[in-house]
N, C-alpha and C positions, 0 to 999 in steps of 0.2 A: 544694463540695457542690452538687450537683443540684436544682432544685425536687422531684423525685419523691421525692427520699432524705431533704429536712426533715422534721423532725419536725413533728407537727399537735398542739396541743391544743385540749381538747374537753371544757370545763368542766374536772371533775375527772382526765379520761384525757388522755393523751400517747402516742401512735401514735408508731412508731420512723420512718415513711416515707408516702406518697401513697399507697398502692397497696391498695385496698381486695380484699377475693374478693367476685364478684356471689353473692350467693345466688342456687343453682343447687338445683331441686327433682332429689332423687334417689331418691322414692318409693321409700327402702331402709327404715323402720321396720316393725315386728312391725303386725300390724291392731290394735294396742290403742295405736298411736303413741310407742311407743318407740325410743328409737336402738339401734343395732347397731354391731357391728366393723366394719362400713364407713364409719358415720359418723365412727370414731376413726380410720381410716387415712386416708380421704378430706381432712377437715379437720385432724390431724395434720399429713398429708405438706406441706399450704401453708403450716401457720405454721411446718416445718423449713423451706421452702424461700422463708422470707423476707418474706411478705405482712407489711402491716403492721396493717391492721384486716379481720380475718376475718367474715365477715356471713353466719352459716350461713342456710340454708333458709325456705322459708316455713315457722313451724311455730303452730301451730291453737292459737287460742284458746278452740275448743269441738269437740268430735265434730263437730256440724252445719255446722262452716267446715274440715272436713279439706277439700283437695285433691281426694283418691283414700284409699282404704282402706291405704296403707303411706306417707301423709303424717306426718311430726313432730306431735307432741303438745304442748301444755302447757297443759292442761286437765286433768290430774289430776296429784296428788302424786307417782305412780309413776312420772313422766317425770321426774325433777328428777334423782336418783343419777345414770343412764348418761349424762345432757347435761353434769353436772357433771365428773364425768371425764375428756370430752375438754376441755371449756371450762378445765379447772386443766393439762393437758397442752399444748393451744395455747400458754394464757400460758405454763408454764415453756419454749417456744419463742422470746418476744419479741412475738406476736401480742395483738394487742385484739381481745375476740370478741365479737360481737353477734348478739343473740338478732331475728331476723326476722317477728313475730308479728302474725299477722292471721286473718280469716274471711273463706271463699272467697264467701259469701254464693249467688247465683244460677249462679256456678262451681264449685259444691262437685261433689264424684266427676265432675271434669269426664272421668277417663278414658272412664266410663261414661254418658256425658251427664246426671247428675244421676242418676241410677239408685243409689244408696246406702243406707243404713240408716236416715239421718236424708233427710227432702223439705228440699233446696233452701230459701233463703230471700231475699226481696229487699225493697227501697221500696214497689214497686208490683205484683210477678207478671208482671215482662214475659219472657216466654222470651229464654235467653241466647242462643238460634239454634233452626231448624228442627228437630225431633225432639228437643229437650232436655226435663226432665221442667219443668212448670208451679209454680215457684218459690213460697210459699205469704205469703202479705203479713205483714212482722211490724208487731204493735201498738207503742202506745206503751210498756205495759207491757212487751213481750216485749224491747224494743229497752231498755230499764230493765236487765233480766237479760244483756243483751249489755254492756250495761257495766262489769255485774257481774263478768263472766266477763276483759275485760281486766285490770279489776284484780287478778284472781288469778293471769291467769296473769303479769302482771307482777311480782306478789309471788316467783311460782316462776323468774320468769328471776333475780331478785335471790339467790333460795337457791342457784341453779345457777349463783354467782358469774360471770353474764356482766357485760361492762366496759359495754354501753349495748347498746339494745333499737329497733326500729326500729317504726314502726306502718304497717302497709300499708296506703295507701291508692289505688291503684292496679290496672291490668290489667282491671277491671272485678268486683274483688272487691268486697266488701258496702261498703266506705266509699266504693268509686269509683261505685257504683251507685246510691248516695246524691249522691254529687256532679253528677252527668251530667243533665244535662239529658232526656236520651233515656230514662233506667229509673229518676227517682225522678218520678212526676206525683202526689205526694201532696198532699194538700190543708191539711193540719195544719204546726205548728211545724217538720216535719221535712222540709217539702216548700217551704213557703215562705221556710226558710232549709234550702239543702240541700248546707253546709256543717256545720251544725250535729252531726252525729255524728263528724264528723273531731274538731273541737275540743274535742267531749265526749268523745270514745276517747283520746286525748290529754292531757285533762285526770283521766282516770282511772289511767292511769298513772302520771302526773306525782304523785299524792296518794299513791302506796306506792313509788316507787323513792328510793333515796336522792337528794339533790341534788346531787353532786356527779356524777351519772349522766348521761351525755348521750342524747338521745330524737331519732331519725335517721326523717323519715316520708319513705317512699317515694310521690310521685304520678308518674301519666300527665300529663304536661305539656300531650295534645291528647287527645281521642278520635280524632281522625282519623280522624272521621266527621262529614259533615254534619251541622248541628243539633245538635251533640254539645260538651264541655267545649272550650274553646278554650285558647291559649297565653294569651291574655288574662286569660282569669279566672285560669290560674295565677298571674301576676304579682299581680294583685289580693291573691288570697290567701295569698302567701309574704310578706309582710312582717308580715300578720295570725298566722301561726305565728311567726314571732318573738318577735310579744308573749305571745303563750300557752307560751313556754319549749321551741319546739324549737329544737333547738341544730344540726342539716345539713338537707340536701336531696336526697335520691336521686331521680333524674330519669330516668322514662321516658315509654314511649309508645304508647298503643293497648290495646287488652284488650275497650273496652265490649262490642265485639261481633266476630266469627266472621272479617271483614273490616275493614279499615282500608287509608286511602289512603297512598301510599307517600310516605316523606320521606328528603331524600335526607342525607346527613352533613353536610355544608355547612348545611343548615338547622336540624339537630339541635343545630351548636353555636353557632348564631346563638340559638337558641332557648333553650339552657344559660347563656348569657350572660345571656342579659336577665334569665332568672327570676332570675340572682345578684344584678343591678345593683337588680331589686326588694326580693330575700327582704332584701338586707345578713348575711346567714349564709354561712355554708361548703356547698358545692354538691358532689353525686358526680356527676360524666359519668358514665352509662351507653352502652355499645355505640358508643363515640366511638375507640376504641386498637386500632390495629393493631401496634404494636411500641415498644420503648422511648422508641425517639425523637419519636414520634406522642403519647404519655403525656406526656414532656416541654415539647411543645409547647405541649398544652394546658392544662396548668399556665402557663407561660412567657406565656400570653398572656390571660391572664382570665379564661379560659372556665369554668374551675370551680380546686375545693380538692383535690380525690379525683378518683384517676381507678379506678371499679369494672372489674376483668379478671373474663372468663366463659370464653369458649371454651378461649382463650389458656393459661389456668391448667388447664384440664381435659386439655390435650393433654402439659402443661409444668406440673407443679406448682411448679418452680424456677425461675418465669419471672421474680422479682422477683431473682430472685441474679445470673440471664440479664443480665437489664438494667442491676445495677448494675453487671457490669463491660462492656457495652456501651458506658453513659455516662458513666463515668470509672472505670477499670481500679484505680485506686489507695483504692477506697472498699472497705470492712472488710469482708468477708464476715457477712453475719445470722446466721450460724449456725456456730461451732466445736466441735471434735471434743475431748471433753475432753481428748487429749494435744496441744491445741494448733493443730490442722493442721487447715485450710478443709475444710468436709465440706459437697464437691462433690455 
C-alpha cells in the first residue's frame, strides 16, 4: 500500500486515502448563496472519482463575508437542504466532505473591488488595494456578532451532515487581517493580541460541533510581504492550535495584499515541514503536486499528512483513480459499478 492510498484518521473520521479537493471557489450559487446542480456534479464527480476528503468551497459565514454575490452561504437556514444533498451523495461515494467557512472581511465582492450590498469590513479600514472600496472598522461588539455568526453557521454545517469544517484564516480574509501585522493597527485586546480572533472563531465552533468532529484551519504561512506575517510566527502559533483542539493544518500563501513576493517550491516545502515539526498535527500541502508520484513523495518524506489537488482535479476529476493505478496498478479501484466492474 502507498502512503497516498493510507488511510488518515481525524479524531472521529477516517478518510479512505491522502488525497484531499483544494476548495476551489466556483461563484456558481443563486445571489441569495445557495448551491445549485453544479455544485452536485462538480463535487459528485470527485468523490466518484476517488478523492478521499472533499473540502468544498469557501462558503460565508455572513452576507457581509460572501466572496462575490454567487459565493456559498451558510448564514441562513435555507442553505442547509441543497449542501446536504450533495454532502449525503459524496459520502455514499466513499468521500469525507468538509465544509470551508469563513468571512472575506476587507476581500469581500472582491469581484467588484468591495462594491457589494453589504461595505467591506476589516481590524483597522486599511484598503485591500488601490481603488477598492474603504473597509469600515468593526467594534468590539460588532466582532461579538461575528462570533455569533460562526457558531451558527457551524451548527448548519453540522445539520448538513458535513464530516469536519475548516476555519479560514488566511489569503487576507477577516481572520488573516486580524493576524497581519500590516491591516490590524488596533489598539484594544484585539490589536495587542492579534491572534486573538483566530482562537476565539475556533473556539466558537469547537462549542456546537460534535467532538468527535475534526476542525481543519486554513493559514497563509507568510504574507509575503515586507513587515507582513512571517513563517515564524506560523510556527509560534501551530502548536498553540493544537491546544485549542484543531486537529489539521491547511497551508498556504499570500492574500494580505494585491502583490506578494514570489516563493519558489523548494521553499514551500521547507516551509510545510517546519510548521509540521512545530504544529505536531497532520498538515495539508497546498500547491506542492504535480503528479502522483510528486504526492507520494511528499508524503514519503515528512513534508506533510494530505496532499490538497486544485488544478489537477478540475482538469481530471479521476485523478486520484489516475494515480492509484500509476503507483501500484494492483490497488482496488474507489469506486465499483454495482454489477461489479471498475467504473472507469
Amino acid at each position: 500500500m502507498t502512503r497516498l492510498f493510507t488511510p488518515i484518521q481525524l479524531r472521529g473520521v477516517t478518510a479512505r486515502n491522502r488525497i484531499m479537493m483544494s476548495p476551489m471557489s466556483q461563484a456558481r450559487a443563486d445571489e441569495q448563496g445557495v448551491a445549485q446542480m453544479w455544485h452536485a456534479v462538480h463535487y459528485g464527480s470527485r468523490a466518484v472519482g476517488g478523492v478521499g476528503l472533499l473540502l468544498m468551497e469557501d462558503t460565508a459565514i455572513s452576507e457581509a463575508g460572501r466572496l462575490n454575490q454567487h459565493s456559498l452561504g451558510m448564514y441562513d437556514d435555507a442553505h442547509v437542504a441543497a449542501l446536504r444533498h450533495i454532502v449525503e451523495f459524496c459520502r455514499g461515494q466513499g468521500a469525507c466532505v468538509g465544509a470551508q467557512l469563513g468571512h472575506a472581511g476587507p476581500k469581500a465582492w472582491s469581484k467588484t473591488e468591495g462594491q457589494g450590498p453589504l461595505r467591506p469590513v476589516s481590524p483597522s479600514g486599511r484598503l485591500f488595494a488601490e481603488g477598492w472600496v474603504l473597509p469600515s472598522v468593526l467594534t468590539v461588539e460588532e466582532i461579538a456578532s461575528v462570533l455569533d455568526q460562526w457558531r451558527a453557521a457551524a451548527r448548519r454545517a453540522v445539520a448538513a451532515s458535513y464530516d469536519f469544517v475548516e476555519v479560514h484564516a488566511g489569503h487576507g480574509y477577516l481572520i488573516n487581517a486580524f493576524l497581519s501585522p500590516l491591516t490590524n493597527a488596533r489598539d484594544d485586546a484585539y490589536g495587542r493580541d492579534r491572534t486573538r480572533l483566530l482562537f476565539e472563531s475556533v473556539a466558537a465552533v469547537r462549542e456546537v460541533i460534535p467532538l468527535e468532529m475534526p476542525v481543519f484551519v486554513r493559514l497563509s504561512v507568510e504574507d509575503l510581504v515586507p513587515g507582513g506575517w512571517t513563517l515564524a510566527d506560523t510556527q509560534r502559533l501551530a502548536g498553540r492550535l493544537r491546544e485549542a483542539g484543531v486537529d489539521a493544518l491547511d497551508l498556504s500563501w499570500g492574500g494580505i495584499g494585491p502583490t506578494q513576493g514570489p516563493l519558489t517550491l523548494e521553499e514551500r516545502r521547507n516551509a510545510t515541514r517546519r510548521v509540521r515539526e512545530a504544529a505536531r498535527l497532520p498538515v495539508v500541502a497546498v500547491g506542492l503536486v504535480e503528479s502522483a508520484q510528486g504526492a507520494e513523495a511528499i508524503l514519503g518524506e515528512g513534508t506533510a499528512d494530505i496532499v490538497a489537488i486544485g488544478r489537477l482535479l478540475l482538469r481530471n476529476p479521476y485523478w486520484a483513480l489516475d494515480a492509484a493505478e500509476a503507483l501500484a496498478g494492483d490497488l482496488p479501484l474507489a469506486v465499483t459499478s454495482p454489477y461489479g466492474i471498475g467504473a472507469r
